[in-house]
C-alpha positions as CSV (number, residue, x, y, z in Angstrom):
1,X,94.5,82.5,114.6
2,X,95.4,84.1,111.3
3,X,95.9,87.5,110.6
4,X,92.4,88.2,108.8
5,X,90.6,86.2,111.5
6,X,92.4,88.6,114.2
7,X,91.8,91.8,112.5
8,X,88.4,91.1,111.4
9,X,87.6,89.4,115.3
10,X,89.4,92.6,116.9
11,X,89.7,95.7,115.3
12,X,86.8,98.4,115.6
13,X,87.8,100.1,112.0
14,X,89.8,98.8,109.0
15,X,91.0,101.3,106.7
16,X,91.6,99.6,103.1
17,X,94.1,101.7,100.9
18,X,95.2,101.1,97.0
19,X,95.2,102.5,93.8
20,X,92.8,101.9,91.2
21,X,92.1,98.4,89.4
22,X,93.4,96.5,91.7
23,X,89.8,95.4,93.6
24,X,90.1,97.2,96.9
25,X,86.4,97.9,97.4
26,X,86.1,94.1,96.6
27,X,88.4,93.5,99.5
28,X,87.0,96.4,101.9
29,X,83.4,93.8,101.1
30,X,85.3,90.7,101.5
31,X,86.8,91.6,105.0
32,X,83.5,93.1,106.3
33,X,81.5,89.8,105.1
34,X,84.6,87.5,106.6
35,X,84.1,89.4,109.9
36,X,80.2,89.2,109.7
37,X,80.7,85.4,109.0
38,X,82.3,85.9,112.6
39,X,79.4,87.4,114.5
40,X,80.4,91.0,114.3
41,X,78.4,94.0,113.1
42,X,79.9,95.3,110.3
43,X,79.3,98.3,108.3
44,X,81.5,98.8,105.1
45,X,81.5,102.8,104.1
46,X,83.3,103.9,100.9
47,X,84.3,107.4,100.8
48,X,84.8,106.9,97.0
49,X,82.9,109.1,94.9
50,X,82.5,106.0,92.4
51,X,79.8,103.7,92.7
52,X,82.1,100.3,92.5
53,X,81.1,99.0,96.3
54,X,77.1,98.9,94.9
55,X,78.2,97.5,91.9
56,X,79.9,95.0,93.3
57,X,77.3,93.9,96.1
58,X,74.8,94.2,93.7
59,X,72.7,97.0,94.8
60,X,73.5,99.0,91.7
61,X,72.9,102.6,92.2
62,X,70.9,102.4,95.8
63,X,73.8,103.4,98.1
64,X,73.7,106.6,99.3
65,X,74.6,108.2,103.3
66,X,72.3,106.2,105.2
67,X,73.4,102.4,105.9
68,X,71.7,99.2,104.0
69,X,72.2,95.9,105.4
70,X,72.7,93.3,102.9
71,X,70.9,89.9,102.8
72,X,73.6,87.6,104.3
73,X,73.9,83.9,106.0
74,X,75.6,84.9,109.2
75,X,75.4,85.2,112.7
76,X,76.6,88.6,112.2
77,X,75.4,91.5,110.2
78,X,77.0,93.4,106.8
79,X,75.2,97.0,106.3
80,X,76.5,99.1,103.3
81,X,77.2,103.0,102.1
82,X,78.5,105.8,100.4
83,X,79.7,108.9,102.0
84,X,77.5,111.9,101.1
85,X,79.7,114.9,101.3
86,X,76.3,117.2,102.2
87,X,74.2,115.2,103.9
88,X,77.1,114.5,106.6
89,X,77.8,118.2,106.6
90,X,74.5,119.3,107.6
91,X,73.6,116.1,110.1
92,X,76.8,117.6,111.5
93,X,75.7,121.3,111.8
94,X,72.1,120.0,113.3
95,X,74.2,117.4,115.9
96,X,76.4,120.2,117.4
97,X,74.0,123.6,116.8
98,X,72.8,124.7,120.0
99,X,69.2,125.5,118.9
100,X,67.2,125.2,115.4
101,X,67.8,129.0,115.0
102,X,71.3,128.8,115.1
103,X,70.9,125.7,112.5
104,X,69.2,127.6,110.1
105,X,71.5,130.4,110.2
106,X,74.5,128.1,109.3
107,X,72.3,126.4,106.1
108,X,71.2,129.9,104.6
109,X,74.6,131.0,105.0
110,X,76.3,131.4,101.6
111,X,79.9,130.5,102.3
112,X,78.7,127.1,103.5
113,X,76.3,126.2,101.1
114,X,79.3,127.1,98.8
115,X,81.3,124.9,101.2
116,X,79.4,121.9,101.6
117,X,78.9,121.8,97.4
118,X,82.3,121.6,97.3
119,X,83.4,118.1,97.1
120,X,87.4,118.7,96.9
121,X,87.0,121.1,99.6
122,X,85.2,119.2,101.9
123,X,85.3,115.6,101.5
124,X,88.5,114.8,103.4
125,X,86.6,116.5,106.7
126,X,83.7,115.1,106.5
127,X,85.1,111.4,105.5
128,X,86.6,112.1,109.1
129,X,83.3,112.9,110.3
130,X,81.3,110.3,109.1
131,X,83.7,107.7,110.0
132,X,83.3,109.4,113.7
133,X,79.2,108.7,113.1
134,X,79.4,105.4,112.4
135,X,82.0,104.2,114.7
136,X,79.4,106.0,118.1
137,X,76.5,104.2,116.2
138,X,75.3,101.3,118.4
139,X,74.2,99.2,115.5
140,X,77.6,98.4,114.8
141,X,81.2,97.2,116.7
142,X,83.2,97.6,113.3
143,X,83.4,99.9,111.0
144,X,85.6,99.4,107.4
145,X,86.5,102.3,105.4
146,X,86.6,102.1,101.6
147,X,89.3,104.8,100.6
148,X,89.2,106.5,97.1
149,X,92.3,105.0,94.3
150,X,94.1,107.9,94.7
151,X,97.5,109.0,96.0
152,X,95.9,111.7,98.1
153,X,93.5,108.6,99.4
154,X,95.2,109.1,103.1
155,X,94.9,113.1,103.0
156,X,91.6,111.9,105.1
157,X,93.5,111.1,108.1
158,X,95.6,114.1,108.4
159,X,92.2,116.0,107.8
160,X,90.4,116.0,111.4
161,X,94.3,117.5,112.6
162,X,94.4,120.5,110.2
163,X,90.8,121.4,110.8
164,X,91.3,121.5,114.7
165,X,94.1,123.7,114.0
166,X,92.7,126.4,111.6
167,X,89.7,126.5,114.1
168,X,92.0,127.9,116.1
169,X,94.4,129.6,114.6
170,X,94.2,133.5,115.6
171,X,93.2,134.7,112.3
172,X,90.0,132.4,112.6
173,X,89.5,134.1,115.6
174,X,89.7,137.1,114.9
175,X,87.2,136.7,112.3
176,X,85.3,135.3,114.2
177,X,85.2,137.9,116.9
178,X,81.6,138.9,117.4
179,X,80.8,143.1,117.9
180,X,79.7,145.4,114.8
181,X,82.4,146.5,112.7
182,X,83.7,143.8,111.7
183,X,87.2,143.8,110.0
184,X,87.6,147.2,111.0
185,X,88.4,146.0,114.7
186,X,91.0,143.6,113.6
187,X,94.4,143.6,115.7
188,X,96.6,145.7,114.3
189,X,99.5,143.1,114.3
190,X,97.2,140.8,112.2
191,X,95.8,143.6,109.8
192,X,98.5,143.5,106.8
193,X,98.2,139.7,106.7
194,X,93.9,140.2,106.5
195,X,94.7,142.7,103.8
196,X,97.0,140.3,102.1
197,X,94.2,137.6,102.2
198,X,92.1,139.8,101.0
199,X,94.0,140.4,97.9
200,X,94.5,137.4,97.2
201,X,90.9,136.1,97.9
202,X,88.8,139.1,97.3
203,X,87.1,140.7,99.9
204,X,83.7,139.2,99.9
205,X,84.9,136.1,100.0
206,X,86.9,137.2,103.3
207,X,83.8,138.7,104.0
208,X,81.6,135.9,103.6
209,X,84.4,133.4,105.7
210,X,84.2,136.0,108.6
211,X,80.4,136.2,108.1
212,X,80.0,131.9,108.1
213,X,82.3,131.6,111.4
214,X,80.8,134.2,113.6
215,X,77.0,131.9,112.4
216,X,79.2,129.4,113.9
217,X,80.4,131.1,116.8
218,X,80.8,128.5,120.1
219,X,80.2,125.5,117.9
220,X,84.2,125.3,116.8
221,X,85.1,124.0,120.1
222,X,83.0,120.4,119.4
223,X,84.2,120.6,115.7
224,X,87.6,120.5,117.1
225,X,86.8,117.8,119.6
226,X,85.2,115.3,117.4
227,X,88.2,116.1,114.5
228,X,90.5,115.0,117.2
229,X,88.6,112.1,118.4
230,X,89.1,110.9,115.0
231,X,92.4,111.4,114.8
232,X,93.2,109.7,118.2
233,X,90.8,106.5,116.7
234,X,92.8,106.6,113.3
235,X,96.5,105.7,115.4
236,X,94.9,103.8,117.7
237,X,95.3,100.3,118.1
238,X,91.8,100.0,117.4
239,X,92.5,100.7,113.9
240,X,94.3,99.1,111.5
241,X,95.3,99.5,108.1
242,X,95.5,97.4,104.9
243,X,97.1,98.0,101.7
244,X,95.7,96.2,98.9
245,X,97.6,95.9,95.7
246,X,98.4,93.4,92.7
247,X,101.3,92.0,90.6
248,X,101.2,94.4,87.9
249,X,104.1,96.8,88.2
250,X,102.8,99.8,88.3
251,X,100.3,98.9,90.9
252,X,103.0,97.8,93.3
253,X,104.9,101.2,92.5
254,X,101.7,102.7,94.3
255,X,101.2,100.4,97.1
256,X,105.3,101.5,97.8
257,X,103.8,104.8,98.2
258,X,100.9,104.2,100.5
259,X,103.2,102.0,102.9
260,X,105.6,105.0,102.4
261,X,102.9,107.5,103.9
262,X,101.8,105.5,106.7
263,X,105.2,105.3,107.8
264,X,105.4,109.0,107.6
265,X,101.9,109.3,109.4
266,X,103.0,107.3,112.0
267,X,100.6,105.0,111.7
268,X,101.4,100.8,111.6
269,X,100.5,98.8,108.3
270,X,98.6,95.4,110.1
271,X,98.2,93.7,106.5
272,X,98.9,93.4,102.8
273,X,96.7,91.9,100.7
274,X,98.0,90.9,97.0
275,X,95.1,90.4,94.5
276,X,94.4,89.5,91.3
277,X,97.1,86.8,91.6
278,X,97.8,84.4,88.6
279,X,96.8,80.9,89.9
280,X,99.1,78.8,89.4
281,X,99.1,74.8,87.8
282,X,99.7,72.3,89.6
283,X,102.9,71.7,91.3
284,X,105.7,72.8,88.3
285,X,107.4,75.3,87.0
286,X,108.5,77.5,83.8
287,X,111.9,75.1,83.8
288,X,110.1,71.6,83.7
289,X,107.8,72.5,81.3
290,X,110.0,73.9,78.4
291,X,112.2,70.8,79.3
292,X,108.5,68.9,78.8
293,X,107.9,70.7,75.8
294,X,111.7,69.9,74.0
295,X,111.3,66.2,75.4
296,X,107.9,66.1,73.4
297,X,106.3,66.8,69.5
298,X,103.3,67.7,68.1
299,X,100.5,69.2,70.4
300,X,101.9,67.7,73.5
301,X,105.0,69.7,73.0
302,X,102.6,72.9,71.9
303,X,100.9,72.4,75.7
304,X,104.2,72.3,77.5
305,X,104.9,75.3,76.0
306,X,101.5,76.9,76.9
307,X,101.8,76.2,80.7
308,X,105.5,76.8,80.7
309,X,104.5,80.8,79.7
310,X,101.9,80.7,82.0
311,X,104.4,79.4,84.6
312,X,106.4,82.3,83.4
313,X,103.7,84.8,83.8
314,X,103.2,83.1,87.5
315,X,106.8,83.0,88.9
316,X,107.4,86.9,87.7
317,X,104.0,87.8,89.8
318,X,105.7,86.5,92.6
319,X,109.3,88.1,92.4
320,X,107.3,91.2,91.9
321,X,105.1,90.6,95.1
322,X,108.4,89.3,97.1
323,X,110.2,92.0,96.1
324,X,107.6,94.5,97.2
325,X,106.5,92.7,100.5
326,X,111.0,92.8,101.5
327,X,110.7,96.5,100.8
328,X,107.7,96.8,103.0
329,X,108.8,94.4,105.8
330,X,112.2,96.8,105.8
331,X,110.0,99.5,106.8
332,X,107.7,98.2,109.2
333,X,109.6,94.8,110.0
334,X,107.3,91.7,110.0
335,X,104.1,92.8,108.0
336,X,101.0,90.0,107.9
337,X,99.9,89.3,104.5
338,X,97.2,87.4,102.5
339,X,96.6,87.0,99.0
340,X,93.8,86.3,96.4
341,X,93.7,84.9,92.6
342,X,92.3,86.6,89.0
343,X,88.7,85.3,89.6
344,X,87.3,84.0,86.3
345,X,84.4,86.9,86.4
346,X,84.4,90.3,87.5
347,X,82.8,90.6,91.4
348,X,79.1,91.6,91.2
349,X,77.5,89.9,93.6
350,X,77.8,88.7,97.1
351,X,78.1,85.1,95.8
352,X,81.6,86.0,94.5
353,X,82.6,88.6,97.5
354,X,81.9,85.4,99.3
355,X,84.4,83.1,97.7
356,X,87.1,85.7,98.1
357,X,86.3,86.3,101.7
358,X,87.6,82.3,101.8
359,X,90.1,83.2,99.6
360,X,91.7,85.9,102.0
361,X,91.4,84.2,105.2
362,X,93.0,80.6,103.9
363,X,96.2,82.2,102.6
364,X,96.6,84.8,105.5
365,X,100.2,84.6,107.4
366,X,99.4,83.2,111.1
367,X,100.0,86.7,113.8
């Protein structure tokens, strides 16, 4: 069994990584149909604020919070969709409020309003969140997460860790603390730190903080424990994580970055996928086909000299990808990897997520 067919037969989430423009949603798709080829039931998330995973299934702009399956020949099933940063805020408040009172409290309260609008602020948490929603959904047994092109792609998995620890930190608690007067009871050891914050942050906002976590009072203890749960799942062996890159120089200078983090995380790298590769033709080389081209005239010779640059342009692909895949391997010692080629036509249908599913689990290194 190769490593796609394990991973994809195995694991209950995949987290794809990778910068920009190097097809990682196309991958995320391609593993999730691959997997659904194999019986499982799959549901592909991206927690990309594009639109390129319904773009490149086809469903345009339909994706949204709520899971779509997609038409597929399979004994499995592939559902689709799109982190809402909102809509997984307040299913969370109405999952964990201990009456409708309380949930209403926590909607018409300013600060989170405020909060949940606020897509830098929030979207790390509730990408940990949501992930924890689909993976205790029954409909599915695998769950592959589409992370944004960015550097800070991975800040996700340190998320559901930080948030358990401000919940309890002792100046959340404190602000929390329920009784009338608010502020004015405040420790005295702690009171020159709340009068720096409130410097810095103005004093509504420290009072509208204060005012959001005593709404929330008794719920921070199952915030915590379903932060953590997450964080448990994400360096687990139940997980495992893919970087996705391609030849071009400055994509592998990111995809040494990503492996970089996960090392620091903690967390193991299970494969590398290397897209977008030149294809090569037929069984020669940049050498033997100048040597064609000097041994010939005319447009025989102007042909040898065509494929020997595209021979070129081939070979340096993979010194690149050889170089990259030593520096990773030094790092996390043997490292499965599979590959795919520059398809003729941008991916925008299932059709062509299809043929690089095939693509990805014929060239994948045997575990």
């Amino acid at each position: 069994m190769n490593a796609v067919d394990s991973m994809c037969s195995q694991a209950q989430v995949i987290v794809t990584c990778g910068t920009g423009g190097v097809g990682k949603t196309s991958i995320a798709a391609a593993l999730g149909t691959h997997a659904a080829r194999a019986g499982r039931r799959v549901v592909v998330i991206t927690i990309d604020p594009a639109r390129r995973l319904a773009d490149a299934i086809g469903l345009g702009g339909q994706l949204g919070n709520e899971p779509q399956r997609v038409s597929l020949d399979s004994t499995g099933e592939l559902w689709v969709c799109m982190l809402d940063v909102r809509e997984t805020f307040d299913n969370l408040v109405r999952d964990i409020s201990p009456s409708p009172q309380r949930t209403e409290e926590v909607m018409n309260n300013s600060f989170y309003r405020s909060l949940s609008k606020s897509l830098s602020g929030t979207r790390d948490y509730m990408a940990a969140e949501r992930l924890h929603e689909l993976q205790t959904d029954g409909r599915f047994d695998l769950v592959i997460v589409d992370t944004p092109p960015s550097r800070n792609a991975l800040d996700f998995l340190e998320s559901p860790e930080r948030l358990a620890r401000f919940l309890k930190h002792p100046i959340v608690r404190l602000l929390a603390a329920p009784g009338r007067g608010g502020l004015r009871f405040a420790n005295a050891a702690l009171t020159p730190v709340l009068k720096i914050i409130s410097s810095v942050v103005g004093s509504d906002a420290l009072t509208g903080v204060a005012s959001f976590l005593k709404v929330i009072d008794g719920m921070e203890d199952e915030f915590s424990r379903r932060a953590l749960a997450v964080a448990a799942t994400l360096r687990s062996n139940a997980t495992s994580f893919v970087v996705v890159t391609a030849p071009a120089p400055d994509a592998l200078v990111e995809a040494d970055h990503f492996v970089s983090e996960l090392k620091r995380l903690g967390i193991a790298l299970r494969l590398i996928v290397t897209n977008r590769m030149p294809p090569r033709f037929g069984d020669t080389s940049s050498a033997a086909e100048h040597a064609s081209a000097s041994a010939n005239s005319g447009d025989i010779s102007v042909a040898h000299h065509v494929l020997a640059e595209l021979w070129e342009d081939v070979e340096q692909a993979e010194r690149d990808v050889n170089d990259f895949l030593r520096r990773s391997s030094a790092l996390f010692g043997s490292v499965s990897t599979a590959s795919a080629t520059e398809l003729a036509t941008d991916i925008h249908d299932m059709r062509s997520i299809g043929l690089l599913a095939e693509q990805l689990a014929g060239s994948a290194t045997e575990q």
